[in-house]
C-alpha positions as a Python dict, from the first residue, in 0.01 Angstrom:
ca = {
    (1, 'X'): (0, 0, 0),
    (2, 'X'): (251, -107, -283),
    (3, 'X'): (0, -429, -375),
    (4, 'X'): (-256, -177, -363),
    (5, 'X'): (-144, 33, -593),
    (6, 'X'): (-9, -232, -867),
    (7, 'X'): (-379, -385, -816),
    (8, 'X'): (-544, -45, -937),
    (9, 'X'): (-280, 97, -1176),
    (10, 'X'): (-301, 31, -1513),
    (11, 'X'): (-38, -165, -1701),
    (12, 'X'): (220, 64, -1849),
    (13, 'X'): (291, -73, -2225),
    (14, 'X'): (644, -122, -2248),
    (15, 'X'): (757, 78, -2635),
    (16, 'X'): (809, -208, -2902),
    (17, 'X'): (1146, -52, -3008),
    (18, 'X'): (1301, -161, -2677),
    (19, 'X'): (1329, -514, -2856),
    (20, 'X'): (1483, -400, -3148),
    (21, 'X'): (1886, -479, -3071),
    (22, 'X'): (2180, -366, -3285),
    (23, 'X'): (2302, -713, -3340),
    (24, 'X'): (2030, -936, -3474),
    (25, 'X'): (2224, -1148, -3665),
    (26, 'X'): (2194, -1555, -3679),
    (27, 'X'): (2563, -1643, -3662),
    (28, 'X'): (2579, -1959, -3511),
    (29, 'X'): (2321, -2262, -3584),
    (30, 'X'): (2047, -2052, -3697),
    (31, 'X'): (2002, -1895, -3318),
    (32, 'X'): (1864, -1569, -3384),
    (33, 'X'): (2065, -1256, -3214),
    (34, 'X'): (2317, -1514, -3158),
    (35, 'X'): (2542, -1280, -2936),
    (36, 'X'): (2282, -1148, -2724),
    (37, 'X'): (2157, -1535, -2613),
    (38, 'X'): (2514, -1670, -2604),
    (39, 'X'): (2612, -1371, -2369),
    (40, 'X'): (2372, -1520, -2092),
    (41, 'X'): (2585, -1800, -2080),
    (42, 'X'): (2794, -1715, -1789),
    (43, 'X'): (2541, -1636, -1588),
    (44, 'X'): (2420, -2033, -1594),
    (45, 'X'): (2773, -2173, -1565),
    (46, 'X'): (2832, -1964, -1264),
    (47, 'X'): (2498, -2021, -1073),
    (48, 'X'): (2559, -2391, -1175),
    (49, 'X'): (2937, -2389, -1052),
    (50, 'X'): (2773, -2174, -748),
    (51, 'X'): (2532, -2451, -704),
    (52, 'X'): (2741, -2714, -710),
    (53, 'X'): (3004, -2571, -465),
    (54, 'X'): (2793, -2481, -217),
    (55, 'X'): (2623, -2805, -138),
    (56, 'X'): (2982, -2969, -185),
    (57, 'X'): (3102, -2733, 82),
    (58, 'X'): (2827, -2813, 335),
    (59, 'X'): (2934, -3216, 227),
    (60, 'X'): (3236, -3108, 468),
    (61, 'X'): (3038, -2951, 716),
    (62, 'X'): (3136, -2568, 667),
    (63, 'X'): (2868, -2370, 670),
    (64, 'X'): (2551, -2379, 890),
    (65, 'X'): (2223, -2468, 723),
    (66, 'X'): (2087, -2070, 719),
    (67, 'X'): (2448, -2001, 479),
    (68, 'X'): (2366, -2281, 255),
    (69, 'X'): (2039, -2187, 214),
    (70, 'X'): (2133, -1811, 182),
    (71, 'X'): (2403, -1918, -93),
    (72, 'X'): (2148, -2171, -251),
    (73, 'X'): (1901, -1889, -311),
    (74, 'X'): (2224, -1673, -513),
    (75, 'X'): (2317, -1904, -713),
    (76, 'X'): (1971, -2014, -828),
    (77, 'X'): (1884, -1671, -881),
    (78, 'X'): (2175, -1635, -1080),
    (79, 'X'): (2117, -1954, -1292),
    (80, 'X'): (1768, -1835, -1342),
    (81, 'X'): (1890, -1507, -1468),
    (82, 'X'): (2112, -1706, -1754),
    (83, 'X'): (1798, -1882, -1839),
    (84, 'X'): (1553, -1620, -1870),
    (85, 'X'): (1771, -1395, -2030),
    (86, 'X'): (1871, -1618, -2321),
    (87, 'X'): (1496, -1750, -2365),
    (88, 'X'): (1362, -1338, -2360),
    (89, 'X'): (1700, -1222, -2634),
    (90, 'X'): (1580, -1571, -2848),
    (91, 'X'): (1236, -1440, -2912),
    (92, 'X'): (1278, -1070, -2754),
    (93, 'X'): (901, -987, -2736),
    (94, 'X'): (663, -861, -2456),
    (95, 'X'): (575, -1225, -2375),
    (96, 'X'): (879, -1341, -2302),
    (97, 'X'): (1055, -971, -2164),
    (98, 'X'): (885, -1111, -1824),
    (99, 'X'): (1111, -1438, -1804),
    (100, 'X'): (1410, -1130, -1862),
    (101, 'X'): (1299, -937, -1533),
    (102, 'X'): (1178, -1180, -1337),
    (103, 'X'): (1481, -1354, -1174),
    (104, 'X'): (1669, -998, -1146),
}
């Protein structure tokens, strides 16, 4: 019913203010809103960290395959968040809002 319904609704235009930030400035190597892309960095080193753990946990045989996988899924979500996020606050715009949404 839900695919249904997104099929036949009409797109809902998202307001242009919502990508107007209070910080927009270009502090560090011309980035623009510097602080809002550099905050998504955590997100990557943690889902990379996450990543990297996991699979050198299972090296050792501690978790079945079905909690690898689980974990594997997390942590790339995560990682994709810290991606998408920092591309979307680089050139905040309706295009790119999508690669903001999608991994959350």
């Amino acid at each position: 019913i839900f695919v249904v319904l997104m099929l036949v609704t009409p797109a809902i235009p998202q307001d242009e203010d919502y990508h107007d930030f209070a910080d927009q400035r270009d502090l560090f190597l011309g980035i623009p809103n510097t602080l809002n892309v550099l905050s998504n960095i955590p997100f990557l080193f943690v889902g990379l960290a996450g990543l990297i753990l996991c699979h050198y946990k299972n090296y050792f045989r501690l978790c079945s395959q079905g909690e690898l996988w689980s974990w594997t899924l997390f942590y790339a979500g995560v990682t994709a968040v810290g991606v998408g996020s920092s591309y979307y606050h680089l050139y905040p715009n309706d295009a790119t809002l999508v690669w903001d949404r999608l991994p959350v």
